[in-house]
ChimeraX commands (.cxc) that place a marker at each C-alpha (Angstrom):
marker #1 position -221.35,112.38,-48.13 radius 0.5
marker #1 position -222.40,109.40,-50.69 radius 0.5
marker #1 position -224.03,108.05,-47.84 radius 0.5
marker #1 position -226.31,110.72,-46.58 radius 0.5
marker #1 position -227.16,111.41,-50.28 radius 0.5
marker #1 position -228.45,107.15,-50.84 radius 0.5
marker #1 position -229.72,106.82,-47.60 radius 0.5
marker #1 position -231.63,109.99,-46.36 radius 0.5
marker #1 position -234.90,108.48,-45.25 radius 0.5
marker #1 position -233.37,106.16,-43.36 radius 0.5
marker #1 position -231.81,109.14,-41.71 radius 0.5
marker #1 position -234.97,110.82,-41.44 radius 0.5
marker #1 position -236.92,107.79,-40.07 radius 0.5
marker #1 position -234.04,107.21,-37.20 radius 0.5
marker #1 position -234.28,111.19,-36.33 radius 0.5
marker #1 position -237.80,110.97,-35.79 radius 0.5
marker #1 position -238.29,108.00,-34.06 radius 0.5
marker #1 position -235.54,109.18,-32.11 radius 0.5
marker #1 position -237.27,113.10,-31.64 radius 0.5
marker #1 position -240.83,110.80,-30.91 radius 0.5
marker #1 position -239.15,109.15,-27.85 radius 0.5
marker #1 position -237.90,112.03,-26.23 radius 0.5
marker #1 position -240.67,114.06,-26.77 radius 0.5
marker #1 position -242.66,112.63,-23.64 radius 0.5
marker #1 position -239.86,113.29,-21.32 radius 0.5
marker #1 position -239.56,117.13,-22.80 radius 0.5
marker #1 position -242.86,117.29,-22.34 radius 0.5
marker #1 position -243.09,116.25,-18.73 radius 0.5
marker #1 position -240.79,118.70,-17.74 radius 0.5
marker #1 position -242.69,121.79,-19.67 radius 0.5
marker #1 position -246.04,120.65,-18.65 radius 0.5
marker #1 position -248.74,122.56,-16.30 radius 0.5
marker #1 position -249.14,118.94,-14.44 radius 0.5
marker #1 position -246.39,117.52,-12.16 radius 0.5
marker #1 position -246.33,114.01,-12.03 radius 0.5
marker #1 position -246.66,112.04,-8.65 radius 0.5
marker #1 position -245.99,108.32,-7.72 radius 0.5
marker #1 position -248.00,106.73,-5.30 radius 0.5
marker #1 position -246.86,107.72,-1.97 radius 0.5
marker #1 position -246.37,111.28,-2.82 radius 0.5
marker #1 position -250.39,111.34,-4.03 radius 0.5
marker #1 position -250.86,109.57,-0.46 radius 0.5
marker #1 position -249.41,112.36,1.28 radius 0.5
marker #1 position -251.05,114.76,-1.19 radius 0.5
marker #1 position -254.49,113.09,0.30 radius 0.5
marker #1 position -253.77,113.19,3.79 radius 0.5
marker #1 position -252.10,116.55,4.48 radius 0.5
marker #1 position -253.73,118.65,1.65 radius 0.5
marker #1 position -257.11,116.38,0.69 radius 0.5
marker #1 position -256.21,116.52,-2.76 radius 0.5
marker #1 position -259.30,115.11,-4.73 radius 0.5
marker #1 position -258.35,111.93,-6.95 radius 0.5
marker #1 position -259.97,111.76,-10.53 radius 0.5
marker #1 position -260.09,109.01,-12.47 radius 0.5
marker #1 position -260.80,109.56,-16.26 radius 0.5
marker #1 position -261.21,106.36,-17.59 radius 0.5
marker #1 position -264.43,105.20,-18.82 radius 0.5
marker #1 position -267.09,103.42,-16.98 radius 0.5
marker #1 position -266.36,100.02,-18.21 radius 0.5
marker #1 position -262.87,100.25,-17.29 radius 0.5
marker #1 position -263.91,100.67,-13.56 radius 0.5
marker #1 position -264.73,96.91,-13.74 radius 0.5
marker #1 position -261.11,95.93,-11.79 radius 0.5
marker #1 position -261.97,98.70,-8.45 radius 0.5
marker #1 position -260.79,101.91,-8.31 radius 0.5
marker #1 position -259.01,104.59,-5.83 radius 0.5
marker #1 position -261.31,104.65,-2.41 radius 0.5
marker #1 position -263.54,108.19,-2.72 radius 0.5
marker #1 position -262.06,108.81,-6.15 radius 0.5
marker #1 position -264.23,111.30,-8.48 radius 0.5
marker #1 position -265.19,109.50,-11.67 radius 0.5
marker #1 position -265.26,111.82,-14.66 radius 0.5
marker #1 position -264.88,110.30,-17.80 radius 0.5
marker #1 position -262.42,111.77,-20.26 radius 0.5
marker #1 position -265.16,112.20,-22.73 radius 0.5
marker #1 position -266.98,114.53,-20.39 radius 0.5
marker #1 position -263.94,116.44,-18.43 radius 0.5
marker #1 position -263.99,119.79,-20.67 radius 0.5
marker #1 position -267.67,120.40,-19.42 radius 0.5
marker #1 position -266.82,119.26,-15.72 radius 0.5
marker #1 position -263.48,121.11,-15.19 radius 0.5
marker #1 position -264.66,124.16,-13.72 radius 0.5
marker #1 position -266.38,122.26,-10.78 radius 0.5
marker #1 position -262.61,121.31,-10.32 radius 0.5
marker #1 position -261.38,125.15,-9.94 radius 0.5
marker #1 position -263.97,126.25,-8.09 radius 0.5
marker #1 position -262.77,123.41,-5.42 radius 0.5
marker #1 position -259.49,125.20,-4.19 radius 0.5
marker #1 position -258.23,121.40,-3.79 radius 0.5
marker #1 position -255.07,120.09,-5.39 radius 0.5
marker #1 position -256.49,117.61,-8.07 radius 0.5
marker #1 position -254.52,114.05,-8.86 radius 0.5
marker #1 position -255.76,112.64,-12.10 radius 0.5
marker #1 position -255.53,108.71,-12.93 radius 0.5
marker #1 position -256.63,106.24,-15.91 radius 0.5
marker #1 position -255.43,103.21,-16.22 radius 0.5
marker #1 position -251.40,103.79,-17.07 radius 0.5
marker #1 position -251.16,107.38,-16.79 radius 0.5
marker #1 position -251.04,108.28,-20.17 radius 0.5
marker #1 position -254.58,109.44,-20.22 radius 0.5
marker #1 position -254.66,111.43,-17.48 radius 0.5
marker #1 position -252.06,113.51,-18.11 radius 0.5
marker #1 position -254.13,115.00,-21.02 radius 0.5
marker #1 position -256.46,115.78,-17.80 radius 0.5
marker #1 position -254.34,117.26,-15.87 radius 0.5
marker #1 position -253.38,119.31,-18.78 radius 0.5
marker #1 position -257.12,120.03,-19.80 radius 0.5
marker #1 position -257.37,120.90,-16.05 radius 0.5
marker #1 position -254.74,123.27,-15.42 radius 0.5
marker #1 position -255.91,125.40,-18.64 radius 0.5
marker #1 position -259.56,125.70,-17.25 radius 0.5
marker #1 position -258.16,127.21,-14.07 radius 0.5
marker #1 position -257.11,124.62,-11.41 radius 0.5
marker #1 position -253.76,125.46,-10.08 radius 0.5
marker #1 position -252.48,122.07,-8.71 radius 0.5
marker #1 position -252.72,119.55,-10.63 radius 0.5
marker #1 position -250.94,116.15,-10.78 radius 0.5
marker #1 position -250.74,113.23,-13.32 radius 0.5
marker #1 position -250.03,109.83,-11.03 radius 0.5
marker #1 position -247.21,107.87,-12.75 radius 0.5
marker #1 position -248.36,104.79,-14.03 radius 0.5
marker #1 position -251.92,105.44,-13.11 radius 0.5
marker #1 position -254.39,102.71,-11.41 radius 0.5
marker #1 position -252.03,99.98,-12.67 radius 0.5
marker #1 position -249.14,101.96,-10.06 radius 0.5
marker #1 position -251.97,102.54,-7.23 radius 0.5
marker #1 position -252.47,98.51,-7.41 radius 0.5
marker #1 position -249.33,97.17,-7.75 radius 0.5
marker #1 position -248.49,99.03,-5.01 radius 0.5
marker #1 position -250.92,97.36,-2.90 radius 0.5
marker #1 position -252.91,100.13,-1.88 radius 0.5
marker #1 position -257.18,100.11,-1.16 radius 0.5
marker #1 position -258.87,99.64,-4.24 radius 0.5
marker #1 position -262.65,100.36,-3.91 radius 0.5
marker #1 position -264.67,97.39,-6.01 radius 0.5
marker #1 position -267.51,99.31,-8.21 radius 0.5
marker #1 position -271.10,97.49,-8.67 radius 0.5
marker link #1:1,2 radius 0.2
marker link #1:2,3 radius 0.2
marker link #1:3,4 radius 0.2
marker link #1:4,5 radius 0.2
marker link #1:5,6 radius 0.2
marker link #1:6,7 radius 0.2
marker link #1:7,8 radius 0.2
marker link #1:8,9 radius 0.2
marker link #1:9,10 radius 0.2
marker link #1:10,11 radius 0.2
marker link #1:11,12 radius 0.2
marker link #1:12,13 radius 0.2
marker link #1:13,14 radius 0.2
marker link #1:14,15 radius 0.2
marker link #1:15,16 radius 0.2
marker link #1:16,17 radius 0.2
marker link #1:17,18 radius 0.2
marker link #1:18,19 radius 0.2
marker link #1:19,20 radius 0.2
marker link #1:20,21 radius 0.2
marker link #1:21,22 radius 0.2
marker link #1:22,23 radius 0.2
marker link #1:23,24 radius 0.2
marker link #1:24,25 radius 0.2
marker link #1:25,26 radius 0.2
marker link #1:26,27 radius 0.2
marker link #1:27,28 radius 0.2
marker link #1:28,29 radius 0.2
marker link #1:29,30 radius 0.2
marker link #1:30,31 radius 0.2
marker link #1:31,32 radius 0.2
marker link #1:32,33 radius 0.2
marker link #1:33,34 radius 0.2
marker link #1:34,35 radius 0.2
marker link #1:35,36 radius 0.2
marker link #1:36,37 radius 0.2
marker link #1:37,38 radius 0.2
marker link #1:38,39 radius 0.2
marker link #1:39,40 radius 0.2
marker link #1:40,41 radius 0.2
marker link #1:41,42 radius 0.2
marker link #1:42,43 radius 0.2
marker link #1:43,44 radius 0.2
marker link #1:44,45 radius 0.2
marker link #1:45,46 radius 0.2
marker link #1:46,47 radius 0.2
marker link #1:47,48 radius 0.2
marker link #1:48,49 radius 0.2
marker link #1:49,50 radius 0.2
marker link #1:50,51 radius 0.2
marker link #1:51,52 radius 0.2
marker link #1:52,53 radius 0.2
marker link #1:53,54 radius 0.2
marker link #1:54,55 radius 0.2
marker link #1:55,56 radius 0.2
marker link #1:56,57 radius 0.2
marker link #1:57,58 radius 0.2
marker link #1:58,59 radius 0.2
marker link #1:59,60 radius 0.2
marker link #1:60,61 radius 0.2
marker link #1:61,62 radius 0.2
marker link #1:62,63 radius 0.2
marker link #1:63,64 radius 0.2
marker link #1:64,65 radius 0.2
marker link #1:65,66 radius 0.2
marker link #1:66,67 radius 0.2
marker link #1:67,68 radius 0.2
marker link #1:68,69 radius 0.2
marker link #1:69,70 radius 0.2
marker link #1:70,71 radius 0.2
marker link #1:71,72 radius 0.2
marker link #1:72,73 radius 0.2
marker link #1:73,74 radius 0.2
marker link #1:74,75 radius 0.2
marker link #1:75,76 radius 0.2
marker link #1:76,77 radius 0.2
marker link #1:77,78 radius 0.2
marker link #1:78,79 radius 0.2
marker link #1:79,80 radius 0.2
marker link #1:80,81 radius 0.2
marker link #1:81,82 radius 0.2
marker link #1:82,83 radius 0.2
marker link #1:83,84 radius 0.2
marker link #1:84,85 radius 0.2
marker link #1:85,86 radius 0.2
marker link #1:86,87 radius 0.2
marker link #1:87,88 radius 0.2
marker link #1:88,89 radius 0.2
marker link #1:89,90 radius 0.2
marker link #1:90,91 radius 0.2
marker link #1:91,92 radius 0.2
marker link #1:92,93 radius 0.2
marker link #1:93,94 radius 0.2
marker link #1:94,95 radius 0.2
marker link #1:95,96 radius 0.2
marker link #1:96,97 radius 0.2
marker link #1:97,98 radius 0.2
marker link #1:98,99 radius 0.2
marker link #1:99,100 radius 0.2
marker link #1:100,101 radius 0.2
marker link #1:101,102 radius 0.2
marker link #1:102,103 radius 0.2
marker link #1:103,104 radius 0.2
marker link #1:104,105 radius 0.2
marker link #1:105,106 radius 0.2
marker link #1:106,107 radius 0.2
marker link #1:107,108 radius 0.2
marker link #1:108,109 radius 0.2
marker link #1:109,110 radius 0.2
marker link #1:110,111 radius 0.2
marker link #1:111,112 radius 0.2
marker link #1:112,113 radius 0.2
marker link #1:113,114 radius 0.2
marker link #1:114,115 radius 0.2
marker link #1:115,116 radius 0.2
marker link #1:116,117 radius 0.2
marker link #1:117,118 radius 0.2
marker link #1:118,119 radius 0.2
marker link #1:119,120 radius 0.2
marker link #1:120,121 radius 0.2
marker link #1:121,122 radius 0.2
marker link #1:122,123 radius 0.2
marker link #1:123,124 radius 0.2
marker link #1:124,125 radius 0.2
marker link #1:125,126 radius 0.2
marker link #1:126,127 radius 0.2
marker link #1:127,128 radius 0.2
marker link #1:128,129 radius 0.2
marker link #1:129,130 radius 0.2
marker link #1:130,131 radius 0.2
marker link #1:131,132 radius 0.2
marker link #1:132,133 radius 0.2
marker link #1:133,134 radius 0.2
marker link #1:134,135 radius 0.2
marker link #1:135,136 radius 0.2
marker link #1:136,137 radius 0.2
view
């Protein structure tokens, strides 16, 4: 018990970090988005034409981008999520890593669009995977 007492915010530090790292996995699974790798958002676009929207900014589109991908930056996607609803279209969100975008997808599914999908790992994923990227001007 002496050593609770001397070191409790050492305690409190390891229970945190520790709460801070699972938090992302807890919050995965109680989400409104689902996340998708690649070839599940490739079958996503073929049999359903799910749209792909990528929320990074505009000088992050520098390195290409998913072919026929929506570009709405972050900044802007509270204004622009209705045109998302209205489309009927399951909606796959992407930034550069993921992390990002699966504030979108959230942002997304509370303005009314009822699929939505954060792609693991985000453009980096799409890439590395060695799928089309579309080089912006």
């Amino acid at each position: 018990m002496a050593f609770v007492r001397e070191n409790w915010l050492l305690i409190l530090v390891a229970f945190a970090s520790g709460a801070m790292l699972v938090w992302p996995l807890i919050q995965r699974r109680i989400g409104p988005a689902k996340g998708v790798g690649t070839s599940e958002a490739i079958r996503l676009i073929n049999s359903r034409d799910a749209v792909m929207l990528d929320v990074r900014d505009a000088k992050e589109l520098a390195g290409g981008r998913v072919p026929n991908a929506a570009h709405v930056p972050m900044s802007e996607l509270s204004a622009r999520s209705p045109e998302f609803a209205k489309k009927g279209k399951p909606v796959i969100a992407y930034c550069d890593t993921g992390s990002r975008s699966a504030a979108a997808a959230s942002l997304l599914a509370k303005a009314g669009v009822t699929e939505v999908y954060n792609l693991n790992g985000g453009f980096r994923a799409w890439r590395d995977a060695g799928l089309p990227v579309e080089k912006t001007q």
